[in-house]
N, CA, C and O atoms as CSV, one atom per row, in Angstrom:
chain,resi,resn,atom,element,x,y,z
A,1,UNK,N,N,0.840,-1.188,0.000
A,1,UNK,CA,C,0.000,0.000,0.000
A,1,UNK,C,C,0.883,1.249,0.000
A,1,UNK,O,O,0.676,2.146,-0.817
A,2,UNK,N,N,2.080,1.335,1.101
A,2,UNK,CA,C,2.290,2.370,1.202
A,2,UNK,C,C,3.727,2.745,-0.330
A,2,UNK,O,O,4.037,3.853,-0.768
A,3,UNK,N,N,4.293,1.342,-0.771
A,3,UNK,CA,C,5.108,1.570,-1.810
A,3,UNK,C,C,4.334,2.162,-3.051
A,3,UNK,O,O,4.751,3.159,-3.639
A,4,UNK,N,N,2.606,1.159,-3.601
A,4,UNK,CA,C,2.381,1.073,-4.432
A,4,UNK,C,C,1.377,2.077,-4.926
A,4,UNK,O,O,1.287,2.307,-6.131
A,5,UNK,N,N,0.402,2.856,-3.785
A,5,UNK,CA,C,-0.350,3.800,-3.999
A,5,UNK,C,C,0.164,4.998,-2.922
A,5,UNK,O,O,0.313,6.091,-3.469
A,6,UNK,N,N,0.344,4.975,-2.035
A,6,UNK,CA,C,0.560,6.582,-1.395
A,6,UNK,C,C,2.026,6.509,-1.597
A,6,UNK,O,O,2.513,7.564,-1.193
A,7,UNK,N,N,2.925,5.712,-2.050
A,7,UNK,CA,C,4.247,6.509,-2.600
A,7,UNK,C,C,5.011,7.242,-1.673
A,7,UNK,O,O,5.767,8.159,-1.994
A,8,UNK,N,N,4.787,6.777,-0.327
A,8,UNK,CA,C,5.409,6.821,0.661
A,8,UNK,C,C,6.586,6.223,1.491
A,8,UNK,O,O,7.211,5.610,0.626
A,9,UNK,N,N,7.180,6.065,2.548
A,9,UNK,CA,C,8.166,5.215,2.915
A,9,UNK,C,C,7.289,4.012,3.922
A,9,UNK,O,O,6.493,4.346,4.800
A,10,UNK,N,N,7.538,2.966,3.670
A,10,UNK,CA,C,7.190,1.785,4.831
A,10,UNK,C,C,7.057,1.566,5.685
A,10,UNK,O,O,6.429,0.532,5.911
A,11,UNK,N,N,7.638,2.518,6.985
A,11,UNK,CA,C,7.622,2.675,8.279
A,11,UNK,C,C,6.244,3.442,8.405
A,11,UNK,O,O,5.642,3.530,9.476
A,12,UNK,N,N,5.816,3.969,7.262
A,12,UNK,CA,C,4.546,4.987,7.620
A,12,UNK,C,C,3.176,4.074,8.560
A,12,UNK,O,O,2.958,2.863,8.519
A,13,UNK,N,N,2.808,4.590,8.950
A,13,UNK,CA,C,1.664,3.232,9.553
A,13,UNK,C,C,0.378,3.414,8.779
A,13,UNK,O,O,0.051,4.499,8.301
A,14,UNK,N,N,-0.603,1.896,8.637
A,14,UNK,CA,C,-1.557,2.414,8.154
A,14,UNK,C,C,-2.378,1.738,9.404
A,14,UNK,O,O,-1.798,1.244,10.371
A,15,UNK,N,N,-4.222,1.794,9.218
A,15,UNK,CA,C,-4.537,1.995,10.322
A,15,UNK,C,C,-6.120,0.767,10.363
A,15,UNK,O,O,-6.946,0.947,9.467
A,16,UNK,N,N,-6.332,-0.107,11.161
A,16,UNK,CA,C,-7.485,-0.522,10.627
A,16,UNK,C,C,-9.013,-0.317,10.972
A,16,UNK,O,O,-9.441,-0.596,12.092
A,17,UNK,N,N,-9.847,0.199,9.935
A,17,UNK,CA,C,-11.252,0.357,10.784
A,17,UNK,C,C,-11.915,-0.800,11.012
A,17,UNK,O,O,-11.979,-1.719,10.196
A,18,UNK,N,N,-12.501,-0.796,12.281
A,18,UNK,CA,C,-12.872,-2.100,13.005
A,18,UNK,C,C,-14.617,-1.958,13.688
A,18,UNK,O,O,-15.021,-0.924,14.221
A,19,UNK,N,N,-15.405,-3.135,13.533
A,19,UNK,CA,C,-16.586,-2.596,13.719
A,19,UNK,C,C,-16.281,-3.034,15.534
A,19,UNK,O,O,-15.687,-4.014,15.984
A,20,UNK,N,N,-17.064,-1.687,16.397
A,20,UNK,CA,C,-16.271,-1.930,17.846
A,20,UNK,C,C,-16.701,-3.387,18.482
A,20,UNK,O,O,-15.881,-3.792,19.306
A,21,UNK,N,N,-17.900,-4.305,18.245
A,21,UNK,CA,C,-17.374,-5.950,18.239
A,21,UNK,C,C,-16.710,-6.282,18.379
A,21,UNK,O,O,-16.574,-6.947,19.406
A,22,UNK,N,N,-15.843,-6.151,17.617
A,22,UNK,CA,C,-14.273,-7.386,17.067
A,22,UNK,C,C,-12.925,-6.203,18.135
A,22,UNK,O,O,-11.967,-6.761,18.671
A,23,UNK,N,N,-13.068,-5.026,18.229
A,23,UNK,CA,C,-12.109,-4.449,19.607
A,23,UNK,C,C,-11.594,-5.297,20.206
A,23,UNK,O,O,-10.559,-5.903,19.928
A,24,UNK,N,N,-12.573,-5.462,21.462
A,24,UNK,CA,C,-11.785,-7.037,22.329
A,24,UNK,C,C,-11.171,-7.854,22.255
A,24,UNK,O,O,-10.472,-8.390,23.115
A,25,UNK,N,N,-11.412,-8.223,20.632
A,25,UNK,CA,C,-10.516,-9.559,19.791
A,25,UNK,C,C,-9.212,-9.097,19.350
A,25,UNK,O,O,-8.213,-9.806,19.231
A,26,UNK,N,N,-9.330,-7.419,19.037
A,26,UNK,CA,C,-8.418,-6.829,17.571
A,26,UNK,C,C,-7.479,-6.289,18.548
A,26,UNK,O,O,-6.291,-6.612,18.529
A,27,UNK,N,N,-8.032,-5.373,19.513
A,27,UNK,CA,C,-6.918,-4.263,20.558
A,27,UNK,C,C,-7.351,-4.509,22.215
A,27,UNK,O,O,-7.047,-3.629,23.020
A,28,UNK,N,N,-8.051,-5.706,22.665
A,28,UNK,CA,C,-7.862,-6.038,24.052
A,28,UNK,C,C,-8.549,-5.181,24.852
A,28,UNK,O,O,-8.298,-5.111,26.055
A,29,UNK,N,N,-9.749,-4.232,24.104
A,29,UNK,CA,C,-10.464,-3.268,25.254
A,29,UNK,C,C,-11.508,-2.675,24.137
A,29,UNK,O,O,-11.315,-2.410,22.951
A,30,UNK,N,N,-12.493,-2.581,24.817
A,30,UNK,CA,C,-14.192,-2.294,23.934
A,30,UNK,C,C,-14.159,-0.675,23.877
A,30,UNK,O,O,-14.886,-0.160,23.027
A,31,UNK,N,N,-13.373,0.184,24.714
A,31,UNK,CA,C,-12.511,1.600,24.686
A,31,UNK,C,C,-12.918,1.819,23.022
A,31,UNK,O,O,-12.350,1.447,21.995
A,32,UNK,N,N,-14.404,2.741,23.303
A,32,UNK,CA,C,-14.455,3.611,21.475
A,32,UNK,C,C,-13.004,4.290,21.451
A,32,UNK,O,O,-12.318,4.684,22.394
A,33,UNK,N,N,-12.736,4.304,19.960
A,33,UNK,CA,C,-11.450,4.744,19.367
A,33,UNK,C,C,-11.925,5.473,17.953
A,33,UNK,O,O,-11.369,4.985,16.970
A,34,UNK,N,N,-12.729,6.408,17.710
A,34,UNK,CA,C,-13.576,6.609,16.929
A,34,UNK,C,C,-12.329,7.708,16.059
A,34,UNK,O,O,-12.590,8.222,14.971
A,35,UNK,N,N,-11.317,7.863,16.610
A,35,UNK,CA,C,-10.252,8.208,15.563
A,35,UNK,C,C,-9.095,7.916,15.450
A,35,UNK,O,O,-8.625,7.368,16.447
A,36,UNK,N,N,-8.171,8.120,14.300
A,36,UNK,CA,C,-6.675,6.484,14.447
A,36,UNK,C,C,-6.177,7.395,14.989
A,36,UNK,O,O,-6.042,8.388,14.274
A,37,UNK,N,N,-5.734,7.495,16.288
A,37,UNK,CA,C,-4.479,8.449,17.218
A,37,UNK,C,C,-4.196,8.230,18.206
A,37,UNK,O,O,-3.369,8.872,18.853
A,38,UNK,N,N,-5.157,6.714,18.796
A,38,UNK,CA,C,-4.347,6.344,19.597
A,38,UNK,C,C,-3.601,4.897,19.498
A,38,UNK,O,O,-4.475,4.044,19.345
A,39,UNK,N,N,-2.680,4.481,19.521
A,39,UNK,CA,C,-1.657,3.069,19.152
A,39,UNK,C,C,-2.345,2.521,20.071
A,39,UNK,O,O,-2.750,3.145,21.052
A,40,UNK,N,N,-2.599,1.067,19.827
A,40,UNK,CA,C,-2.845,0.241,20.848
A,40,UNK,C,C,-2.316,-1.252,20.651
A,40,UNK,O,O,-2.475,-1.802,19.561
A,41,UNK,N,N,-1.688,-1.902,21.708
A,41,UNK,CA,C,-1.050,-3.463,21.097
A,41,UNK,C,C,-1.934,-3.889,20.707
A,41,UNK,O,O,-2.999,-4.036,21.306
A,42,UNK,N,N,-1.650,-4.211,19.486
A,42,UNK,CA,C,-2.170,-5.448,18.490
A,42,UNK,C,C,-2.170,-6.713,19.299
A,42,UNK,O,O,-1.109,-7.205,19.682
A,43,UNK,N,N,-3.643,-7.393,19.639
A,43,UNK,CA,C,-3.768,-8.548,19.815
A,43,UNK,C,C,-2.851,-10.097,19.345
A,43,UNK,O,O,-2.126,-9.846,18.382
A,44,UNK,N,N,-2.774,-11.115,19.660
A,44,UNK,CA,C,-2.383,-12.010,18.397
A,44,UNK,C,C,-2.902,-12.158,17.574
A,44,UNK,O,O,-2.396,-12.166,16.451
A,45,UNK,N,N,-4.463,-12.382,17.890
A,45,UNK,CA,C,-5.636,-12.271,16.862
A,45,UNK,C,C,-5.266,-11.180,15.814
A,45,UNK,O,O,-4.830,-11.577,14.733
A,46,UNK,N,N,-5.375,-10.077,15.994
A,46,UNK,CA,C,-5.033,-8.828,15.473
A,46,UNK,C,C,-3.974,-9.186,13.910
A,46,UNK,O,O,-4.174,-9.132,12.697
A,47,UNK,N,N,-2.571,-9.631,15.001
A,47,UNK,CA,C,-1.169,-9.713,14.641
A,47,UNK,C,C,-1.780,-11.196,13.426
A,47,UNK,O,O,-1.642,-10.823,12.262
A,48,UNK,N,N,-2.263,-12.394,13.503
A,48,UNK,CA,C,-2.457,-13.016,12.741
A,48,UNK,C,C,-3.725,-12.925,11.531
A,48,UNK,O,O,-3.643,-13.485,10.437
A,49,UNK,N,N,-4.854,-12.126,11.971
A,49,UNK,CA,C,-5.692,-11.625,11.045
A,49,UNK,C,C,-5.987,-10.272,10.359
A,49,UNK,O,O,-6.913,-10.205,9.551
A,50,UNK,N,N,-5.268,-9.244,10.637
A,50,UNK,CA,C,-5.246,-8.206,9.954
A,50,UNK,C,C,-3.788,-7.583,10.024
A,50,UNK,O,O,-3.425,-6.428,10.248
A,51,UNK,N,N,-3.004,-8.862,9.730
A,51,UNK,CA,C,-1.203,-8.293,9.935
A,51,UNK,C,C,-0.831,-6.849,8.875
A,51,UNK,O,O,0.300,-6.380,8.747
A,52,UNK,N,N,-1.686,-6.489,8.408
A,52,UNK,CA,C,-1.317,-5.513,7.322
A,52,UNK,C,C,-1.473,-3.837,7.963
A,52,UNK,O,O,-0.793,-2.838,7.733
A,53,UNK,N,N,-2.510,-4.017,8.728
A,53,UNK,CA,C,-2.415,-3.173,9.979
A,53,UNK,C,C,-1.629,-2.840,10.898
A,53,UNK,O,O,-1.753,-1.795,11.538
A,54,UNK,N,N,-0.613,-3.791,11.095
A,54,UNK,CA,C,-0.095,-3.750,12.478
A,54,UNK,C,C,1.407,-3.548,11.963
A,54,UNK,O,O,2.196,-3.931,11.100
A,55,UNK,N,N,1.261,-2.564,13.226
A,55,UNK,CA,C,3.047,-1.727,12.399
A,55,UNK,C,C,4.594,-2.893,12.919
A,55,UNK,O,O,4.675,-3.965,13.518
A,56,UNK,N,N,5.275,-2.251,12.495
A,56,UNK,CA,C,6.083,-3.191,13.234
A,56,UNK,C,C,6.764,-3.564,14.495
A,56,UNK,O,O,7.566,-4.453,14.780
A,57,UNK,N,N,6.001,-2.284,15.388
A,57,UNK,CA,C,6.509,-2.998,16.893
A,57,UNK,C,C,5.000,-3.254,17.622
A,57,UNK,O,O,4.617,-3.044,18.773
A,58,UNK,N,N,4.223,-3.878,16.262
A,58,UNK,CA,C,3.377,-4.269,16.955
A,58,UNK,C,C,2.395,-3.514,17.683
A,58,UNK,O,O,1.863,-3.816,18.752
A,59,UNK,N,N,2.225,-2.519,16.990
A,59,UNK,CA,C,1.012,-1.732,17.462
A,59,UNK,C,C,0.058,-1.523,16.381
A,59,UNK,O,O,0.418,-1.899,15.265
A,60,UNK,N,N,-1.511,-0.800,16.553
A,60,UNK,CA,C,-2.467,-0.672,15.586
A,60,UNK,C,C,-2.855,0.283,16.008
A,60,UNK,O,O,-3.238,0.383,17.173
A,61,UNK,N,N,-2.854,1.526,14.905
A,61,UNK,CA,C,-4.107,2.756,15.523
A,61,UNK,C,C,-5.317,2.371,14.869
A,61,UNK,O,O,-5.509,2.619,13.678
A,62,UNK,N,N,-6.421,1.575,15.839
A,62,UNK,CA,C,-7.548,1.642,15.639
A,62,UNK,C,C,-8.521,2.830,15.351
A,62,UNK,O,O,-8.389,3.958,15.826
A,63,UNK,N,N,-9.735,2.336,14.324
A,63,UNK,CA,C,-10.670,3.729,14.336
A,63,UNK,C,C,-11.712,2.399,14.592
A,63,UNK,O,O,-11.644,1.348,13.954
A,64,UNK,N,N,-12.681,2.694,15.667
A,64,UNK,CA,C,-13.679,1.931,16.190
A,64,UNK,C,C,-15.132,2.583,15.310
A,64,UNK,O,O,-15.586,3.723,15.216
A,65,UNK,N,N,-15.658,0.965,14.632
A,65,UNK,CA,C,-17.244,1.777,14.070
A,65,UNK,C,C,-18.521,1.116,14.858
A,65,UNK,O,O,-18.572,-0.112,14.791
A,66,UNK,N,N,-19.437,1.696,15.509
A,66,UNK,CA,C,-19.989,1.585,16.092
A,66,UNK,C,C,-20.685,0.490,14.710
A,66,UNK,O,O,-20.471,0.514,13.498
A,67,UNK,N,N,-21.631,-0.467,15.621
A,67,UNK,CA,C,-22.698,-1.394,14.362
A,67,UNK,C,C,-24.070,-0.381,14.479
A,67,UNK,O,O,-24.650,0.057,15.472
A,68,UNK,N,N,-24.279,-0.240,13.291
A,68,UNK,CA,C,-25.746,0.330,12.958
A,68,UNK,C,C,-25.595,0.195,11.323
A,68,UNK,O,O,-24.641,0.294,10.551
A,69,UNK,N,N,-27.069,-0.092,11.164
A,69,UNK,CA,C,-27.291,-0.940,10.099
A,69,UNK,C,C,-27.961,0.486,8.950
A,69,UNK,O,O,-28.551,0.277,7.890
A,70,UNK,N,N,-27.628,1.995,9.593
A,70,UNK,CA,C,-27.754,3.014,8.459
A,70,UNK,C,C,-26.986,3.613,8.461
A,70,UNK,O,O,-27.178,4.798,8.187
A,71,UNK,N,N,-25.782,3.181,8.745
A,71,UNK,CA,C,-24.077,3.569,8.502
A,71,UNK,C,C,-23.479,3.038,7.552
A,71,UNK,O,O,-22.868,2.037,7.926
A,72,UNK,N,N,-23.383,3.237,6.568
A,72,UNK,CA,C,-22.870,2.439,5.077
A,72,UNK,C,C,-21.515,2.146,5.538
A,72,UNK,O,O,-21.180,0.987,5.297
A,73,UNK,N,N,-20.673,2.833,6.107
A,73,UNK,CA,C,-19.463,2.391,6.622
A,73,UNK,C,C,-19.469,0.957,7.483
A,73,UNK,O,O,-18.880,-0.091,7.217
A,74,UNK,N,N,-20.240,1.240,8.476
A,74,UNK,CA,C,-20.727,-0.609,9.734
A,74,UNK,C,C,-21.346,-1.326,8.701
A,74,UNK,O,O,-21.090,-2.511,8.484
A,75,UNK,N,N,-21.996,-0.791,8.178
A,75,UNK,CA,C,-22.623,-2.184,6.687
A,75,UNK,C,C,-21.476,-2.901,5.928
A,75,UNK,O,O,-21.546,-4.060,5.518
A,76,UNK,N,N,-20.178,-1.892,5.762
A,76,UNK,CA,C,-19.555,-2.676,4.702
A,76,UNK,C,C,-18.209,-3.543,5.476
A,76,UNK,O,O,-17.559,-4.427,4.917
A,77,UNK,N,N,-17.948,-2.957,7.142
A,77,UNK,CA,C,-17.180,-3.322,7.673
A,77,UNK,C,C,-18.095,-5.369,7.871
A,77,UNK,O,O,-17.635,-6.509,7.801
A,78,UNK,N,N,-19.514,-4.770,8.127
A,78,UNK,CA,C,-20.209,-5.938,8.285
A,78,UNK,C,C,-20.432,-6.939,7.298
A,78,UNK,O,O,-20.764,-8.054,7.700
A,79,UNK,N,N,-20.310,-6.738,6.089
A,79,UNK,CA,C,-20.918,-7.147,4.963
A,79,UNK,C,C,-19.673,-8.144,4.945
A,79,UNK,O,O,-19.855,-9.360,5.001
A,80,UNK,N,N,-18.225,-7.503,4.854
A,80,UNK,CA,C,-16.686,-8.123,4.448
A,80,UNK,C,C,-16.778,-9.366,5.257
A,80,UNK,O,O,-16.773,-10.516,4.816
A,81,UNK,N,N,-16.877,-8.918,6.726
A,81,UNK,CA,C,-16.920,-10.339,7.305
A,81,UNK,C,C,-18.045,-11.041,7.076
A,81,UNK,O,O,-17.986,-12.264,7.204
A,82,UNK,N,N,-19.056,-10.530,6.765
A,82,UNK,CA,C,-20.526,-11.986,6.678
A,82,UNK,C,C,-19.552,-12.428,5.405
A,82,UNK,O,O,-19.071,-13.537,5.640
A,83,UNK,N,N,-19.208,-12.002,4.388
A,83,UNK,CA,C,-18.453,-12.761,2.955
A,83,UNK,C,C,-17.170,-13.219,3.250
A,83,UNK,O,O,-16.619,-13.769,2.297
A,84,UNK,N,N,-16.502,-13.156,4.330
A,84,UNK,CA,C,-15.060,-13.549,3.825
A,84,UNK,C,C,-14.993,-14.702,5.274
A,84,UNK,O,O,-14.364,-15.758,5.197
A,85,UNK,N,N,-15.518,-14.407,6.158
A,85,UNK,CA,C,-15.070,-15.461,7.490
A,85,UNK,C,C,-14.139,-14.566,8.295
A,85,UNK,O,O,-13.753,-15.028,9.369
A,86,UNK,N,N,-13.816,-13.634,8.021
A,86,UNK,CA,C,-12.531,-12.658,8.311
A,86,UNK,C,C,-13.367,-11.461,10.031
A,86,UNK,O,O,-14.558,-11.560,10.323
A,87,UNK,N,N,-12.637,-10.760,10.618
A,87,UNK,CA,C,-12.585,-9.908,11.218
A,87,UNK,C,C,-13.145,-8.604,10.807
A,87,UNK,O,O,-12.371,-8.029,10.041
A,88,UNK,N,N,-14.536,-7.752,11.123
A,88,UNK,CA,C,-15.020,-7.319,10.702
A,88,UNK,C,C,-14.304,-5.274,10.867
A,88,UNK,O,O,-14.632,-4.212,11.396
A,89,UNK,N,N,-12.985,-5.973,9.819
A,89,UNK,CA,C,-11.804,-4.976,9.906
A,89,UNK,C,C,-11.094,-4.597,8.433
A,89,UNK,O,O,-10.747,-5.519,7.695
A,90,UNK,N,N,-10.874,-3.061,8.002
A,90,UNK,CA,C,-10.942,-3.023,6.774
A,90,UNK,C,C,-9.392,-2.104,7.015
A,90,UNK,O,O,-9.116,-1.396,7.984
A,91,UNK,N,N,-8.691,-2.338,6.018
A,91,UNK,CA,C,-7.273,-0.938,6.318
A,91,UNK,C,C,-7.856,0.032,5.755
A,91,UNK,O,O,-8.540,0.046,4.732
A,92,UNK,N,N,-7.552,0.884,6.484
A,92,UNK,CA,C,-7.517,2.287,5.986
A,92,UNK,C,C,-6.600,3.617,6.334
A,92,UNK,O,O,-5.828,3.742,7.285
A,93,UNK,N,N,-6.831,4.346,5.544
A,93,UNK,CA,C,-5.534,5.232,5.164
A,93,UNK,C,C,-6.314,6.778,5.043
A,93,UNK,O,O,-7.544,6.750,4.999
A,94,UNK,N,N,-5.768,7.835,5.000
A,94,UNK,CA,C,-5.715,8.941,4.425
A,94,UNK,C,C,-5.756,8.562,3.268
A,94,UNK,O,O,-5.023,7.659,2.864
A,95,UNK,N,N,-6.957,9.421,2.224
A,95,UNK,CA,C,-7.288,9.130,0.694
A,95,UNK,C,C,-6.302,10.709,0.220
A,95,UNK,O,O,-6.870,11.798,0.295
A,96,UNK,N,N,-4.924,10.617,-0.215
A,96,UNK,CA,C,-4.031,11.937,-0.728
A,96,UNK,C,C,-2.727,10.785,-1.614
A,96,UNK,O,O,-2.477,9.580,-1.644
A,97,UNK,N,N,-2.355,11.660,-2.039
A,97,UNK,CA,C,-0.843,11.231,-2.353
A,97,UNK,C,C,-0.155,12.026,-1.580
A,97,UNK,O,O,-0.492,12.999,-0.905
A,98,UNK,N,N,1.482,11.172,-1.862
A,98,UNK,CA,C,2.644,11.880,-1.168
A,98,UNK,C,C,2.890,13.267,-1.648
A,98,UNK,O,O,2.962,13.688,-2.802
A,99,UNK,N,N,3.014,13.943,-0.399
A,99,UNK,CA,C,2.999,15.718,-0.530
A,99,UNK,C,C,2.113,16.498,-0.923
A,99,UNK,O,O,2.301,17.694,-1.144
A,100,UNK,N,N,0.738,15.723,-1.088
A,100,UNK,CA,C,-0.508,16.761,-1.263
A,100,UNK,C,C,-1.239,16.332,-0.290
A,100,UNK,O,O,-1.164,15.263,0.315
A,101,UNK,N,N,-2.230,17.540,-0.107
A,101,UNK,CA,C,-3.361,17.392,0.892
A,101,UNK,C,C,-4.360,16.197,1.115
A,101,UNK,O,O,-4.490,15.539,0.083
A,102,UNK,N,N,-5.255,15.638,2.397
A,102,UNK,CA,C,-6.344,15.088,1.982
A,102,UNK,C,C,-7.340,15.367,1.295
A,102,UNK,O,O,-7.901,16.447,1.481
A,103,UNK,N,N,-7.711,14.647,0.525
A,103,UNK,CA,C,-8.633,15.003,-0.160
A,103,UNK,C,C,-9.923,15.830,0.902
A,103,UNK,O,O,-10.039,15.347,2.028
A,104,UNK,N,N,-10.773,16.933,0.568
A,104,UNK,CA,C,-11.793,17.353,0.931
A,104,UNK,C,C,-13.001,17.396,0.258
A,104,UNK,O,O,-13.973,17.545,0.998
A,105,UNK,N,N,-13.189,17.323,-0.725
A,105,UNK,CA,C,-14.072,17.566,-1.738
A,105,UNK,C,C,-14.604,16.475,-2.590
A,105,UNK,O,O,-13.635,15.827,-2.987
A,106,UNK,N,N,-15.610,16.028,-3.004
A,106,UNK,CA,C,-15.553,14.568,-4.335
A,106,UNK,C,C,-14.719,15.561,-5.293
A,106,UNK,O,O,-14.129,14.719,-5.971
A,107,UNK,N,N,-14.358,16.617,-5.709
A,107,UNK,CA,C,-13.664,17.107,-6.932
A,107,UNK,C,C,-12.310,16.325,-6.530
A,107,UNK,O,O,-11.737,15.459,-7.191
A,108,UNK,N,N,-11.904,16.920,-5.119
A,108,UNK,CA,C,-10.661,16.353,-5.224
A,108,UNK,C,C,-10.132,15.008,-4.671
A,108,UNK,O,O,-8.955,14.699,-4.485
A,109,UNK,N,N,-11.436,14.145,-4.409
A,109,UNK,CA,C,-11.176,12.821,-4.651
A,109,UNK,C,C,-11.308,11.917,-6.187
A,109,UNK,O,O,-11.016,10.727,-6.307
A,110,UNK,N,N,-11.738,12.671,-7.107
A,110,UNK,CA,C,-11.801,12.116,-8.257
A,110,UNK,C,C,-10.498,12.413,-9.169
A,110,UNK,O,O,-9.779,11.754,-9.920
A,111,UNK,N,N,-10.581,14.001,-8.625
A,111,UNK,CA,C,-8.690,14.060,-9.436
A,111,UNK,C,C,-7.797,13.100,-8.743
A,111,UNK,O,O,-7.236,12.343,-9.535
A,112,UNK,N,N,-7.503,12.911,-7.496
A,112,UNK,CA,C,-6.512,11.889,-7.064
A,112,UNK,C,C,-6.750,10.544,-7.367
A,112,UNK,O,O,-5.762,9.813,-7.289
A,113,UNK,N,N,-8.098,9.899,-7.781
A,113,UNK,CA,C,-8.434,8.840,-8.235
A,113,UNK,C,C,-7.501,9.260,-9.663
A,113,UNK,O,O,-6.323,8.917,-9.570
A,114,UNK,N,N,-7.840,9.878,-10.819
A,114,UNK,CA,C,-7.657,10.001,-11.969
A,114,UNK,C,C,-5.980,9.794,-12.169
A,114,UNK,O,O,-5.377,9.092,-12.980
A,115,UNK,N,N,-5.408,10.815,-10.953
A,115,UNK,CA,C,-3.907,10.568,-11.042
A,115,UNK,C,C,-3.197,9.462,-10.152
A,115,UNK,O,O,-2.021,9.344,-9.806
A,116,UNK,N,N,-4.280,8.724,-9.914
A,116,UNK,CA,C,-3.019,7.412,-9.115
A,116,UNK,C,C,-3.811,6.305,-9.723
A,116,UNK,O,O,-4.710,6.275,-10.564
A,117,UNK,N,N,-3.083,5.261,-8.911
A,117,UNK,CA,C,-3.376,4.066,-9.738
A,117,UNK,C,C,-4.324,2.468,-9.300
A,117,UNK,O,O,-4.271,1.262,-9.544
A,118,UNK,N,N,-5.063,3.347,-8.599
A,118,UNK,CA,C,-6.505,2.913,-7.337
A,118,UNK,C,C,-7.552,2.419,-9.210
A,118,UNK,O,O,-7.314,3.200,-10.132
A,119,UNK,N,N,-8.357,1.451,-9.462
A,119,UNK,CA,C,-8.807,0.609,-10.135
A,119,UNK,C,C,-10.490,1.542,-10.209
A,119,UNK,O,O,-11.004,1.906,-11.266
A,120,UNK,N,N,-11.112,1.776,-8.769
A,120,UNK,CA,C,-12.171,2.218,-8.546
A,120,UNK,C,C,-12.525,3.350,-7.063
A,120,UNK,O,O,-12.030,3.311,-5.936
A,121,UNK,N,N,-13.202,3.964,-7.442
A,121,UNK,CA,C,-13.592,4.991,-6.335
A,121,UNK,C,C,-15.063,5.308,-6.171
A,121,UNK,O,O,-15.838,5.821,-6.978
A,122,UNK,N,N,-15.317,4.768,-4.611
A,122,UNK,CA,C,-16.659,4.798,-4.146
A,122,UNK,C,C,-16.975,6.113,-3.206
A,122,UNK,O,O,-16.438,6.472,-2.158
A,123,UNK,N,N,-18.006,6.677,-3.941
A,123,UNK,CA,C,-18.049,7.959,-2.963
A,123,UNK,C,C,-20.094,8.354,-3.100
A,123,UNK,O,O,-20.826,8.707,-4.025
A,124,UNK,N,N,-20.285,8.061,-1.745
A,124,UNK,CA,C,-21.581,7.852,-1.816
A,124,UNK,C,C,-22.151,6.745,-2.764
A,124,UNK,O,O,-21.649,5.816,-3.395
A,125,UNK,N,N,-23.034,7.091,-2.646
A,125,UNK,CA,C,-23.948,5.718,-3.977
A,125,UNK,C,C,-23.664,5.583,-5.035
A,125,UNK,O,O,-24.336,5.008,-5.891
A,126,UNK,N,N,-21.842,6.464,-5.272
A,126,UNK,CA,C,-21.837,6.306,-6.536
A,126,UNK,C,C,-20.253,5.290,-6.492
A,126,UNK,O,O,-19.394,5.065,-5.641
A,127,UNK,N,N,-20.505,4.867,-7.976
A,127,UNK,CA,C,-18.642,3.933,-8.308
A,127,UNK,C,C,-18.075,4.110,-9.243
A,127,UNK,O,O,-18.592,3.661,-10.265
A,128,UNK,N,N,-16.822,4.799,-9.364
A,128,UNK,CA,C,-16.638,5.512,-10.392
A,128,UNK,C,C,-14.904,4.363,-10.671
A,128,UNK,O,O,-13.851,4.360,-10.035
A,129,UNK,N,N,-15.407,3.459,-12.029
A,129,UNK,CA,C,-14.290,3.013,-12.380
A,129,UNK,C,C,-13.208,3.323,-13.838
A,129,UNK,O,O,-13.649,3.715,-14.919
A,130,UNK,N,N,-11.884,3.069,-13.579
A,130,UNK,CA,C,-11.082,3.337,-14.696
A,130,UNK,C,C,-11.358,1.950,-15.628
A,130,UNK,O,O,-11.648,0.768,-15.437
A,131,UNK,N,N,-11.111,2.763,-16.638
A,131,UNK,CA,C,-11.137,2.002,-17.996
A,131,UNK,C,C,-9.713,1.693,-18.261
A,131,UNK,O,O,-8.896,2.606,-18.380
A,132,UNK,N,N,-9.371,0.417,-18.361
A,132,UNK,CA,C,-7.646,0.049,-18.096
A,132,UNK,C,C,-7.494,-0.638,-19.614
A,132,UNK,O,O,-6.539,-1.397,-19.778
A,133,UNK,N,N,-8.399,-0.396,-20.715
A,133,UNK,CA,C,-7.973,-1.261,-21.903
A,133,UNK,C,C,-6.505,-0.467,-22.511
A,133,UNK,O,O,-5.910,-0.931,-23.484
């Protein structure tokens, strides 16, 4: 992730959103974490099911999503695990490239879609994919 789309260095951390359920399992405390800033040891659970999260001394900045079923975000954290068997835990990142801002705007999430090399971009009810012929 961090070589191939944010074009960053490796040590950077990325962060996983977690529906707050799976907490106890993922970071050892039901403690809302409703933004990634605070590190917390990565479980083993954690360390063996969402190792892509977990930095390398073994920590995770969790973002905790509450379950409610008119949160498209808890739907899709929910949806991954009803389909995969997996931890109802997704990585996530700051949507920018290296040395520009986060995105604020759908304008300027569609230009950073346009200039990197992300396949598809979901923003609201909509899905906006590249044509790779």
């Amino acid at each position: 992730m961090n070589d191939h789309i944010k074009h960053r260095e490796p040590w950077r951390p990325l962060a996983p959103a977690l529906l707050a359920e799976a907490a106890p399992d993922l970071i050892g405390t039901s403690t809302p974490h409703l933004f990634m800033i605070v590190a917390r040891q990565a479980t083993e659970t954690a360390r063996k099911t969402i190792p892509a999260a977990v930095h390398t001394d073994g920590t995770l900045r969790p973002q905790t999503v509450a379950r409610d079923d008119t949160d498209p975000y808890a739907r899709l954290l929910a949806s991954f695990a009803e389909q995969t068997g997996r931890p109802p835990a997704l990585l996530n990142t700051s949507f920018n490239h290296e040395a520009e801002p986060i995105v604020c705007t759908p304008r300027d999430a569609v230009a950073t879609f346009a200039a990197g090399p992300l396949d598809a971009l979901a923003i609201g009810p909509f899905l906006v994919r590249k044509d790779r012929h």
